[in-house]
DRENMIGU-324460 format. One line per 5 residues: number of its first residue (from 0); their letters; for each residue x, y, z of N, C-alpha, C. Coordinates in steps of 0.1 Angstrom, whole numbers. Layout:
% DRENMIGU-324460
NUM> A> X/Y/Z/X/Y/Z/X/Y/Z  ...
% end
This chain:
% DRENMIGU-324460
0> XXXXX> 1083/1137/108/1070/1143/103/1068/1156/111  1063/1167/103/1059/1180/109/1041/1178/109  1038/1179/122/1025/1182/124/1018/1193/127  1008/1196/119/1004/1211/123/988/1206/134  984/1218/144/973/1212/147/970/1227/146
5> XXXXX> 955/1225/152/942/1238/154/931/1234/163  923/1243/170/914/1242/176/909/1254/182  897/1256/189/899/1269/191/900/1268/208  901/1257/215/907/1260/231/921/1268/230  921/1280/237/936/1286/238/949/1280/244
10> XXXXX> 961/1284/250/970/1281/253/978/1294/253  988/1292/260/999/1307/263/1015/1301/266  1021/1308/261/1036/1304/263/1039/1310/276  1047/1301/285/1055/1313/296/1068/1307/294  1074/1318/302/1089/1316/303/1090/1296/304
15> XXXXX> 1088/1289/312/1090/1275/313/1082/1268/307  1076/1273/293/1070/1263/290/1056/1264/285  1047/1258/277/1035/1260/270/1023/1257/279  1009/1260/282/1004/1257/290/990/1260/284  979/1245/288/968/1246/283/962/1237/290
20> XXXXX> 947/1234/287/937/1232/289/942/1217/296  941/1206/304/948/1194/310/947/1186/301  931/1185/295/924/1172/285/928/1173/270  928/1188/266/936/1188/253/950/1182/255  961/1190/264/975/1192/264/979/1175/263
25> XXXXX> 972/1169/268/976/1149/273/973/1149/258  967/1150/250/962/1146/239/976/1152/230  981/1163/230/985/1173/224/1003/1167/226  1002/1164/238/1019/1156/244/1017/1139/236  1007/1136/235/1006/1119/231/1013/1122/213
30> XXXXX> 1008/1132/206/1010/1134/195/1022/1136/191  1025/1143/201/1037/1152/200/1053/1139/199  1047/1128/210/1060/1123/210/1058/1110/198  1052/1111/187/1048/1107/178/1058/1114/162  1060/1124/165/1063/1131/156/1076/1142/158
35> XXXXX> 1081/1148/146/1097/1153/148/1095/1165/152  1080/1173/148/1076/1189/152/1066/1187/152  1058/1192/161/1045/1192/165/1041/1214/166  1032/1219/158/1029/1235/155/1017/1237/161  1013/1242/167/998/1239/173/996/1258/174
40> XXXXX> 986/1259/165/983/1272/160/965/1276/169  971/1283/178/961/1286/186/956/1300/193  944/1303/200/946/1320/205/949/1316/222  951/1329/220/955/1335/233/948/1333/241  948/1329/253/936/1333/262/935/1342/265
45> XXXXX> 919/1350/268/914/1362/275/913/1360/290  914/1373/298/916/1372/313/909/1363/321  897/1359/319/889/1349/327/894/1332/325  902/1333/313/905/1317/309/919/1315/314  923/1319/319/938/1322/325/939/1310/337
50> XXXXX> 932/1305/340/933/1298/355/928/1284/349  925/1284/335/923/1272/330/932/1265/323  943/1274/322/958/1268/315/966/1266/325  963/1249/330/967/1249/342/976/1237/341  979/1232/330/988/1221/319/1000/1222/315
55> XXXXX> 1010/1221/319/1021/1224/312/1025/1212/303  1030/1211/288/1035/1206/278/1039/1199/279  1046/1185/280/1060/1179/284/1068/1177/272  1064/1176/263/1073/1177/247/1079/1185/245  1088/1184/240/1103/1198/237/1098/1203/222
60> XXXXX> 1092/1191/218/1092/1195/200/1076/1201/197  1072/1206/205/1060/1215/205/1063/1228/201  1059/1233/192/1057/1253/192/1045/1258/193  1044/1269/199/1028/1275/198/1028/1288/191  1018/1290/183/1017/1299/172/1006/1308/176
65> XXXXX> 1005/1318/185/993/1331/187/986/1328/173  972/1327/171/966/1340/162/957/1346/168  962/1352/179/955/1363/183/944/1359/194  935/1366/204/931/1369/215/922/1356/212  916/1350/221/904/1338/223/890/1353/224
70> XXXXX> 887/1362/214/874/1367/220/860/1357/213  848/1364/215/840/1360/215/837/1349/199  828/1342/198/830/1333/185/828/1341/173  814/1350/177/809/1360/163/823/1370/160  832/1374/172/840/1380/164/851/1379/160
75> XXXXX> 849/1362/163/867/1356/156/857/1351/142  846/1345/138/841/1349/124/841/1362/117  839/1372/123/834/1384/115/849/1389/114  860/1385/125/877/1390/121/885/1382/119  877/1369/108/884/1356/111/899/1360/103
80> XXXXX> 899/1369/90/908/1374/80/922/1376/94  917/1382/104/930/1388/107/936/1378/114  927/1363/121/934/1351/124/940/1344/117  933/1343/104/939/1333/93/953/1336/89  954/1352/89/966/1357/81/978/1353/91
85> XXXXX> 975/1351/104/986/1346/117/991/1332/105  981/1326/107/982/1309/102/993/1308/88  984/1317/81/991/1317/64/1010/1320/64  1007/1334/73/1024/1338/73/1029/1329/78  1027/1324/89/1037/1309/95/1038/1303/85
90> XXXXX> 1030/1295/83/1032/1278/71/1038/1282/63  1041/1296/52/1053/1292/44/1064/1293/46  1067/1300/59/1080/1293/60/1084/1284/65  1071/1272/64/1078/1261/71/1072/1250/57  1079/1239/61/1070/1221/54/1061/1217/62
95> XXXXX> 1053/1219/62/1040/1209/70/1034/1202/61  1035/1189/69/1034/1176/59/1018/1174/64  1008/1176/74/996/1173/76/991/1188/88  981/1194/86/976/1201/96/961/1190/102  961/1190/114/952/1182/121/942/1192/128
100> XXXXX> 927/1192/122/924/1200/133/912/1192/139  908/1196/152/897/1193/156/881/1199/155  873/1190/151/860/1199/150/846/1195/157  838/1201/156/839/1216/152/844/1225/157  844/1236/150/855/1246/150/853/1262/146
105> XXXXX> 853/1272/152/845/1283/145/854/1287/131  869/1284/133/875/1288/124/879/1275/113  869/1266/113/880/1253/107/872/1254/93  868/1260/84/862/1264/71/875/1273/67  878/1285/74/891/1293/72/904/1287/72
110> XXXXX> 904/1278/80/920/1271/83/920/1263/71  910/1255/67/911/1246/56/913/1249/44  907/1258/42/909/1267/27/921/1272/28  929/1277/39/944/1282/34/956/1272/37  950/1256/37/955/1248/36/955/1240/23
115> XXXXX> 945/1241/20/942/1239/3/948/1249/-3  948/1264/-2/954/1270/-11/972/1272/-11  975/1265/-1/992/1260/-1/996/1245/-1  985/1238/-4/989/1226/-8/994/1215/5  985/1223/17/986/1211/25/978/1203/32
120> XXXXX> 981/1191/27/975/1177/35/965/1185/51  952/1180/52/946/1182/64/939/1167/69  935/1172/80/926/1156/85/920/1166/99  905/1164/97/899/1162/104/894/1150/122  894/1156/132/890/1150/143/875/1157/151
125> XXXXX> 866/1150/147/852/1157/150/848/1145/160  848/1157/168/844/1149/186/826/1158/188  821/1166/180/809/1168/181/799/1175/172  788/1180/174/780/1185/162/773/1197/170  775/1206/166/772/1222/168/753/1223/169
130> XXXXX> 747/1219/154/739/1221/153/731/1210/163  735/1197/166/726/1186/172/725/1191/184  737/1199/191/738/1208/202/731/1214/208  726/1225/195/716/1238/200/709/1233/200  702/1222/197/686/1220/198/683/1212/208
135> XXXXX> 695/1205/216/693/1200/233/700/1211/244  700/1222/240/701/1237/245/693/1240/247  689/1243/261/676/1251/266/679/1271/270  672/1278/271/673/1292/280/681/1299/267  681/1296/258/691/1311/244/678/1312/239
140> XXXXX> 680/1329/240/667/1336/233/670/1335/220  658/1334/215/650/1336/197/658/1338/189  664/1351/192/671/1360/181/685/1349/180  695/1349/191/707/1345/193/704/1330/189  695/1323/191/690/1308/184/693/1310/170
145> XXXXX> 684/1318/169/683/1315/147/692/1320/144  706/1334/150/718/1337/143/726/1323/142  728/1314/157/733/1305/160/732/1294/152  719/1290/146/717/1282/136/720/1286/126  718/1294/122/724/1296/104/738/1296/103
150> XXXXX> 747/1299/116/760/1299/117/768/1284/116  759/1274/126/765/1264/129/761/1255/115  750/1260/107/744/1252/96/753/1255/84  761/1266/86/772/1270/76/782/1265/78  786/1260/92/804/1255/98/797/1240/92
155> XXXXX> 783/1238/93/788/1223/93/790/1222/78  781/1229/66/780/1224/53/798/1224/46  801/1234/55/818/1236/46/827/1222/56  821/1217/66/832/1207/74/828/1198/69  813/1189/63/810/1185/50/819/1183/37
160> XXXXX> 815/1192/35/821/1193/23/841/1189/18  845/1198/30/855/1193/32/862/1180/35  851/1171/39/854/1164/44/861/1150/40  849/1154/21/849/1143/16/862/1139/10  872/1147/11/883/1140/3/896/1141/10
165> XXXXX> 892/1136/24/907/1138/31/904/1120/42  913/1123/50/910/1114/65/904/1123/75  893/1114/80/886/1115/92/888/1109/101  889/1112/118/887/1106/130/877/1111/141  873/1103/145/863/1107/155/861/1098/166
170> XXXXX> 857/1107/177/855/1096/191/841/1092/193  833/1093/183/821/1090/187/812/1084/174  808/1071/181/805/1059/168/789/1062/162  784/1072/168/770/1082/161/778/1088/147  794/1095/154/793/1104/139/801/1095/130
175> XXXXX> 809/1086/134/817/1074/128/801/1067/114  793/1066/119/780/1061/117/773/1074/102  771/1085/108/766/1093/98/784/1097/85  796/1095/90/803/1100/80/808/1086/74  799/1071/74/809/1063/73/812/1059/53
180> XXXXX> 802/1065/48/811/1068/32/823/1075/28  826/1079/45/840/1087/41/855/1082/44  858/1084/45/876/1080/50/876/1081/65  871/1080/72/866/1077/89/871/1067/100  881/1071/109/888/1056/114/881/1069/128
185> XXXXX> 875/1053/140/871/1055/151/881/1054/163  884/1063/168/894/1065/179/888/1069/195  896/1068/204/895/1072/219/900/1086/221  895/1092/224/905/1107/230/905/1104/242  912/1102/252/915/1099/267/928/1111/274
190> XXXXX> 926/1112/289/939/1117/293/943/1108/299  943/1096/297/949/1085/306/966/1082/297  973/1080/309/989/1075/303/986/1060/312  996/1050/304/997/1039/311/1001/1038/327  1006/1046/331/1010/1047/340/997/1056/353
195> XXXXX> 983/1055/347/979/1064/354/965/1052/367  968/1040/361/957/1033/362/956/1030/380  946/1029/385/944/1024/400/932/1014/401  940/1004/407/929/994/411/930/992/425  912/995/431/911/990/441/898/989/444
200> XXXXX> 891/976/448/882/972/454/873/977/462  876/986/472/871/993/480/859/1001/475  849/1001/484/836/1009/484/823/1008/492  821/1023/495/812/1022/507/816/1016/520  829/1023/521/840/1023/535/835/1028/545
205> XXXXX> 831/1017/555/826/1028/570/809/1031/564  801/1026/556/791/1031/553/786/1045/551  799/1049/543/799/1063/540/796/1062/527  791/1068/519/792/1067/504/793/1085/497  804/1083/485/810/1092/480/808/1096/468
210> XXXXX> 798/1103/465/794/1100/449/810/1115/439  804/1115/427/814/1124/421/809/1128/410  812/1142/407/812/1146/389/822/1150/387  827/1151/377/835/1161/369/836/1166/361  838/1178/356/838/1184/344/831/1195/341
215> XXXXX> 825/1200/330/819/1215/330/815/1215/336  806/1229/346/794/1232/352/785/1239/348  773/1228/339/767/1238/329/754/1230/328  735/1237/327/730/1231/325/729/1218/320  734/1213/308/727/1205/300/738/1190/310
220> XXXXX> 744/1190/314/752/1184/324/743/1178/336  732/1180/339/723/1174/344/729/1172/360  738/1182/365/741/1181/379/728/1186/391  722/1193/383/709/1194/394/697/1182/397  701/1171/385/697/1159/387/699/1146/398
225> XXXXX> 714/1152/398/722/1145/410/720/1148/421  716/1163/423/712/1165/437/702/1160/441  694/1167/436/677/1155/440/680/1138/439  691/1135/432/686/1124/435/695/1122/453  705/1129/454/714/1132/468/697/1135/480
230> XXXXX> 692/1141/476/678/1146/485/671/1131/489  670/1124/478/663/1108/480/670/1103/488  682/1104/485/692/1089/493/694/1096/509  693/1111/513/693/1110/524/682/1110/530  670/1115/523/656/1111/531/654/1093/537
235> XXXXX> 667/1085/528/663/1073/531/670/1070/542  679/1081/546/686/1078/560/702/1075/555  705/1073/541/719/1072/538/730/1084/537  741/1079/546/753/1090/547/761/1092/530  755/1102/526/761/1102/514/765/1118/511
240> XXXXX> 779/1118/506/788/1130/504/783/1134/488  780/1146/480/780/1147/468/798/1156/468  802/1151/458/820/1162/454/819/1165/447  817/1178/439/813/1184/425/830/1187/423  831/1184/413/845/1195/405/850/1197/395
245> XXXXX> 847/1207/390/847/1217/380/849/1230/378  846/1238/369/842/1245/364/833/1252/356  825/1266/359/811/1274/350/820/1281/342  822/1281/335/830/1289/322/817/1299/318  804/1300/322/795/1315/317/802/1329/326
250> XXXXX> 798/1334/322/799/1353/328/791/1350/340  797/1351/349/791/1354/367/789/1338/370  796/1333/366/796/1318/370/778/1310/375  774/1317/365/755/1315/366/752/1301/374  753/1293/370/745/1277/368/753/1274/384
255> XXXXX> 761/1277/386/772/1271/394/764/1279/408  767/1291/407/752/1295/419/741/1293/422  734/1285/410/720/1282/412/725/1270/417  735/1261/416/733/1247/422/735/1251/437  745/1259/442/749/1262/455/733/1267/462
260> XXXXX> 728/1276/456/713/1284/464/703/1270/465  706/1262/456/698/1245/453/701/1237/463  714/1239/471/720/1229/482/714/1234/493  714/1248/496/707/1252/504/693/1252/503  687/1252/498/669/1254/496/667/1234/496
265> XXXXX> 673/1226/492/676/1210/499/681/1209/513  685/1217/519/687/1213/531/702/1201/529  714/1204/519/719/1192/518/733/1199/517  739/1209/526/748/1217/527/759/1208/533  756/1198/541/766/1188/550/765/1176/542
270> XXXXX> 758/1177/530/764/1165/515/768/1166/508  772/1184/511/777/1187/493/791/1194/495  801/1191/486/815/1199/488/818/1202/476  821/1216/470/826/1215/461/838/1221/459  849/1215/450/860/1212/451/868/1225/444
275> XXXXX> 859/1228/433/864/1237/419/872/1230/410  883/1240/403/885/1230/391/902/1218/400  901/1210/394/910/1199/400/921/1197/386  935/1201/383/946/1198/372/943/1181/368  946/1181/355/942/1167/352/955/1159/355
280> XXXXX> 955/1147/360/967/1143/366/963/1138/379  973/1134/385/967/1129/399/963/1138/412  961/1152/409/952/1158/415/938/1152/416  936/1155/400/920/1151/394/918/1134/402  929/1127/398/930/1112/393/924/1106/408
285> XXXXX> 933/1117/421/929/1112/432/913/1109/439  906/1124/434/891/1131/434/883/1112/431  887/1106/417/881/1097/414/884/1088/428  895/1081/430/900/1075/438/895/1071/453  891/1087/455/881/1086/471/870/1086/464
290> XXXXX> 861/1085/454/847/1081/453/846/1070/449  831/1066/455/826/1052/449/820/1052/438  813/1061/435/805/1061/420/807/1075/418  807/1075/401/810/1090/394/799/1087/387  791/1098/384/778/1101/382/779/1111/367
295> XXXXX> 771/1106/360/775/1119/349/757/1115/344  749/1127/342/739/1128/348/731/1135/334  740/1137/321/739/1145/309/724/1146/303  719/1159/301/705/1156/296/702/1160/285  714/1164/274/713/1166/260/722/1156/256
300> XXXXX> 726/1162/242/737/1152/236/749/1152/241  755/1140/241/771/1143/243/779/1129/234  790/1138/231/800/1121/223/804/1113/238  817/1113/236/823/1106/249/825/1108/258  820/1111/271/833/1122/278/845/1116/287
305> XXXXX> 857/1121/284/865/1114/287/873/1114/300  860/1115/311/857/1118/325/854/1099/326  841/1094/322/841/1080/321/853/1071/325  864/1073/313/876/1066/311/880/1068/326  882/1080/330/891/1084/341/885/1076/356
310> XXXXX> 874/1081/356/866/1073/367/871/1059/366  865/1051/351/872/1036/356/885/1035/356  893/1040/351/908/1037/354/910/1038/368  907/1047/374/905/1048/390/896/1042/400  889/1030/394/883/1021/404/870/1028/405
315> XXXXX> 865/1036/403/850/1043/408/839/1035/399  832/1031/401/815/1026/398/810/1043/388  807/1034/375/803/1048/367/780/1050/366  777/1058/365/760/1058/363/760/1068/356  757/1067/342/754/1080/331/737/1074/325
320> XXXXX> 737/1089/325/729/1087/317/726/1080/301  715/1077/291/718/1075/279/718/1082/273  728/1086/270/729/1105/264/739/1099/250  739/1102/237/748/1103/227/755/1088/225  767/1086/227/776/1075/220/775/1066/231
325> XXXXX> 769/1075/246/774/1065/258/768/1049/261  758/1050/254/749/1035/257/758/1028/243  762/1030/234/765/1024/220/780/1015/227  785/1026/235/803/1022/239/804/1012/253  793/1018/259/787/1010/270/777/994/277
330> XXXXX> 784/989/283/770/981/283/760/982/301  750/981/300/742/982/310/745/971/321  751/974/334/752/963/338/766/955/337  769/957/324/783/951/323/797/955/327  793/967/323/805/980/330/801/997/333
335> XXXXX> 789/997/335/782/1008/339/769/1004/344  765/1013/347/748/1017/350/744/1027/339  730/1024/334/724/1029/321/713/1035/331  710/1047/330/699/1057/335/692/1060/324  680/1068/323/671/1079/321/675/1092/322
340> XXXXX> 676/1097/307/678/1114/309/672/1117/321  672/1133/328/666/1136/336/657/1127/351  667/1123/349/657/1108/365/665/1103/372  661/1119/385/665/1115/398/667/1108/403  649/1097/402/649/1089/405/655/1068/404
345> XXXXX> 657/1073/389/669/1063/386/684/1062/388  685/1074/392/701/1074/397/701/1072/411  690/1073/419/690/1072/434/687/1057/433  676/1050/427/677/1039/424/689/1030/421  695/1033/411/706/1029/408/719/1022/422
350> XXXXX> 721/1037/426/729/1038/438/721/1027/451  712/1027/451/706/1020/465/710/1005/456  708/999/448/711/989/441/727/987/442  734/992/439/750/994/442/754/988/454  747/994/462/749/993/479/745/982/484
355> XXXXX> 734/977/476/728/964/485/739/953/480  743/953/466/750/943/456/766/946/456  774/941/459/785/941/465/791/932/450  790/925/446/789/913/435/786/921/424  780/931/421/773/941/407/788/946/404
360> XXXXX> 792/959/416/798/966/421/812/960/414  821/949/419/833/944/418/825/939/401  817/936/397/820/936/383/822/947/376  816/957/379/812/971/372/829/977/369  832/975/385/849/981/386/858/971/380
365> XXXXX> 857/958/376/870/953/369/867/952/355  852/951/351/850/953/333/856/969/332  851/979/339/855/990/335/867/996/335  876/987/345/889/989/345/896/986/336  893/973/330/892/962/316/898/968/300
370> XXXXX> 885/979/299/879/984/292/885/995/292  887/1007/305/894/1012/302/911/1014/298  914/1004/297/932/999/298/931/1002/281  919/995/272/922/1000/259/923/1012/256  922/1023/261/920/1036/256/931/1044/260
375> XXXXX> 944/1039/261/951/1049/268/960/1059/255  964/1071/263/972/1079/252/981/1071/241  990/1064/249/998/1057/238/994/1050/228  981/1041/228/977/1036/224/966/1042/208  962/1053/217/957/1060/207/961/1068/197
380> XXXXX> 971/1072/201/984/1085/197/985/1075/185  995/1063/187/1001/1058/181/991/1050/168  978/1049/167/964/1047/157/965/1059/147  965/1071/156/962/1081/147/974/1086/140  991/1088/142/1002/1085/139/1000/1080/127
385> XXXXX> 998/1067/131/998/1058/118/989/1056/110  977/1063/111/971/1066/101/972/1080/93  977/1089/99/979/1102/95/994/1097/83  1006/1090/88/1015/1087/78/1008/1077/65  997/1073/70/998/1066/58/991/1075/45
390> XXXXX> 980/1084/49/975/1095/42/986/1102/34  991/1105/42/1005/1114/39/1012/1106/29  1015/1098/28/1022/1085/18/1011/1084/4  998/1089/8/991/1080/-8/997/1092/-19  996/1082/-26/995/1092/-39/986/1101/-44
% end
């Protein structure tokens, strides 16, 4: 089977090999060894995204297809013609039996139409909603709001529309839920390989405690929530480390300096370390490994994030907030801790609870280790595999 994919996270060829984003590329390698050619039609990265293609490929049967520079979103719409035409000239000289793309997508209205107009099979993977987005987006002025909405109100009516007469996948049982008159099978996106799992018991070694985030560094990510609650637990007298690691993907790495000027104006510069971005893999895998609890602290929507998975496969105690699919996939108590958007004070809570219950703790870590064993690449790859051939087979 020839598989096409799309998205708009970039990737770059070098001499040794294809290189992209960690969380995509695991997903992108799971597919790959699923199938005879795997096309993955993507842009370029621009100079600041360059240190984020930090993934190299392991599949031989991968090709990567430029259509051109990763610039801004308004101007890959307003010059979508000169990306599409990358897309169009490739596919005829090839058989692509299914293009797969992920959405949303700024260009996935354009990709699909020159899929339809050459007669090829597509399937959708919608890991989120654009419009439910902006409106748990705080700080975008007026103007750039209502361009933003009429745009995203347009991506979604054509990803709609499209939708209705193909296969759908999704990692999140909200949109599983709003598309389920459609052709809709519920999947995991994870970067976990079978081989990545760690169990161990340990926590709050030496009466030190190690909390963790991972992943963007961006308001709605609720990491300034963590700190204050990091302010509580040491006013209580507890030795506790915060480990940020990530990355601010805005212009002047904004949000990321307001938490550092935040560490300081807390007085909590000997609790806080931050790491930067960590390769996904047992770089990252380790980060989990020395913490006790990974904290994800989200104050708008989110689907899955597949930081969760990683924490429990690696033994860490998880506390999210109830943000999006997480309470639905989750249980309180069973294999997590269930917070309050925005409450410091429940996540400091939380954690002083952790510490006293030793017994919570060793359940938390073996349901969620449990739980995460179902989600791995192979497992998932091989779901969506077999449901993409069977599409491909109907008449």
């Amino acid at each position: 089977m020839t598989l096409a994919f799309h998205y708009h996270i970039p990737a770059i060829q070098k001499e040794d090999g294809i290189y992209m984003p960690g969380y995509l590329a695991t997903f992108i390698d799971g597919l790959a060894k699923k199938c005879d050619t795997l096309i993955c039609y993507l842009h370029t990265p621009i100079k600041n995204e360059l240190k984020q293609m930090d993934y190299k490929l392991t599949s031989t049967n991968i090709e990567l297809v430029s259509i051109g520079k990763h610039i801004g979103v308004f101007k890959r719409v307003l010059y979508s013609t000169q990306f599409i035409k990358q897309i169009e000239q490739d596919i005829k000289s090839r058989s692509i039996d299914l293009m797969l793309m992920r959405a949303p997508s700024p260009l996935l209205p354009f990709v699909t139409k020159v899929c339809i107009d050459n007669n090829i099979k597509y399937s959708y993977l919608i890991v989120g909603d654009y419009v439910k987005n902006l409106k748990e987006s705080k700080n975008i002025k007026p103007i750039k709001r209502f361009i933003l909405n009429i745009f995203y109100k347009y991506n979604r009516y054509y990803q709609d529309k499209y939708s209705q007469n193909t296969l759908l996948f999704t990692n999140n049982p909200i949109i599983a839920q709003e598309y389920k008159s459609f052709n809709i099978k519920e999947i995991r996106t994870t970067t976990l390989s079978e081989k990545d799992f760690y169990y161990d018991e340990t926590f709050y070694k030496n009466k030190k405690l190690n909390i963790l985030y991972a992943g963007r560094i961006e308001p709605s990510k609720g990491i300034e929530d963590i700190l204050n609650a990091v302010k509580i637990l040491v006013n209580k007298g507890i030795d506790v480390t915060f480990n940020l690691v990530g990355w601010d993907a805005s212009k002047g790495e904004v949000h990321l300096k307001y938490l550092q000027n935040k560490v300081e104006a807390l007085n909590l510069s000997k609790n806080f370390i931050f790491h930067g971005k960590k390769q996904v893999g047992i770089e990252l895998f380790t980060m989990y490994r020395q913490s006790d609890i990974y904290i994800i602290a989200t104050r708008g929507d989110e689907g899955f994030p597949r930081t969760i998975w990683e924490a429990m496969a690696n033994s860490s105690v998880v506390i999210s907030t109830k943000a999006g699919s997480i309470p639905i996939i989750l249980k309180d108590k069973e294999n997590t801790i269930l917070v309050d958007k925005n409450s410091p004070e429940q996540i400091s809570e939380s954690i002083i609870e952790l510490l006293q219950n030793l017994k919570l703790v060793n359940k938390l870590q073996e349901n969620g280790f449990a739980l995460a064993q179902t989600n791995t690449i192979e497992k998932q790859s091989s779901i969506v595999i077999s449901k993409i051939k069977e599409f491909i087979n109907e008449k």
